[in-house]
Steps between C-alpha positions, in 0.01 A plus 500: 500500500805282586295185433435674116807547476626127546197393281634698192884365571382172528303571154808612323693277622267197368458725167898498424515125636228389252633723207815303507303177499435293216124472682305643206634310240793608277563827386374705230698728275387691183788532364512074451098472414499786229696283225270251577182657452626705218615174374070329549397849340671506213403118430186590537472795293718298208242181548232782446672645217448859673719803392558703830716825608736485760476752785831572723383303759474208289109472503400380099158685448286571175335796429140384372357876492662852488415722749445858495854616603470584868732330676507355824782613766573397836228626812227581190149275600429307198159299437508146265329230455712116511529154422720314702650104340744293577691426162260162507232694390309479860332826584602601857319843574369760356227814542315413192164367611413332152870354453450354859238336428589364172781313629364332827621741760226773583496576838115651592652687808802707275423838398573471131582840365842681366800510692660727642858567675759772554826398307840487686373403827459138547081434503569267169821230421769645387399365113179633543614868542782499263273363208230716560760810486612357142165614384343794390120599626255289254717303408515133577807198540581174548808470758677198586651518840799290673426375832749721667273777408174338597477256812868373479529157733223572681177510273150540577176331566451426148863545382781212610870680578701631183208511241553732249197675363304636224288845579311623223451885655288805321600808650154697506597800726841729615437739768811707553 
């Protein structure tokens, strides 16, 4: 028990000593990357001549179909189908078998079928779940999110650090 005990010190110890290091490059903060994505995204959508809304969290997004008025709220399981880009155009992911395929990236052992996540608790990026919450069940979007909302400095296998991105998201189903 004693020699436990000494492990975990010497762990936090070597966790505060590396926090305070400049070992993992430097450091990231929101508050500095949102102007700049903001800044990409609005280039983008003026390059694109694109009229978009504004949501309070500063995601731009289009409505492209109405839904059926019910809404989405935090902890309620919702069901979609997505497209995932990068504002190059490249398709990164999505559960759409035939949209897969038509753009180079099926994967034979996915499961492609509709989506499905509880809102509010942290199984999607932060983008992900705020867009699909703008919606209404049926209806469908196209939401451009900053990087500080998606995979910030970090990124992903097929997304380098602060990308902003382009989900096009149809919300098919609401359980509340």
């Amino acid at each position: 028990m004693k020699g436990i005990k000494i492990l975990l010190g010497a762990l936090a110890i070597m966790a505060i000593t590396q926090s305070c290091s400049d070992d993992f490059g430097p450091s990231y903060d929101p508050n500095v990357q949102l102007p700049i994505d903001l800044a990409t995204i609005d280039s983008y959508i003026a390059t694109n001549n694109l009229t978009v809304q504004i949501h309070e969290t500063d995601i731009r997004y289009i409505i492209d179909t109405e839904g059926n008025g019910k809404t989405v709220a935090l902890e309620d399981t919702v069901y979609v189908n997505y497209e995932l880009y990068l504002l190059d155009g490249t398709l990164v992911d999505t559960n759409l078998e035939q949209v897969a395929t038509n753009n180079g990236i099926f994967n034979p052992n996915r499961t492609y079928e509709r989506f499905g996540f509880i809102t509010g608790r942290g199984m999607v990026i932060l983008g992900f779940d705020i867009s699909t919450q703008i919606l209404t069940e049926g209806g469908s979007g196209t939401f451009f999110i900053p990087s500080v909302y998606a995979y910030q400095n970090i990124g992903s296998t097929r997304i380098p650090p602060n990308s902003n991105l382009k989900f096009k998201i149809e919300l098919l189903e609401v359980k509340k």
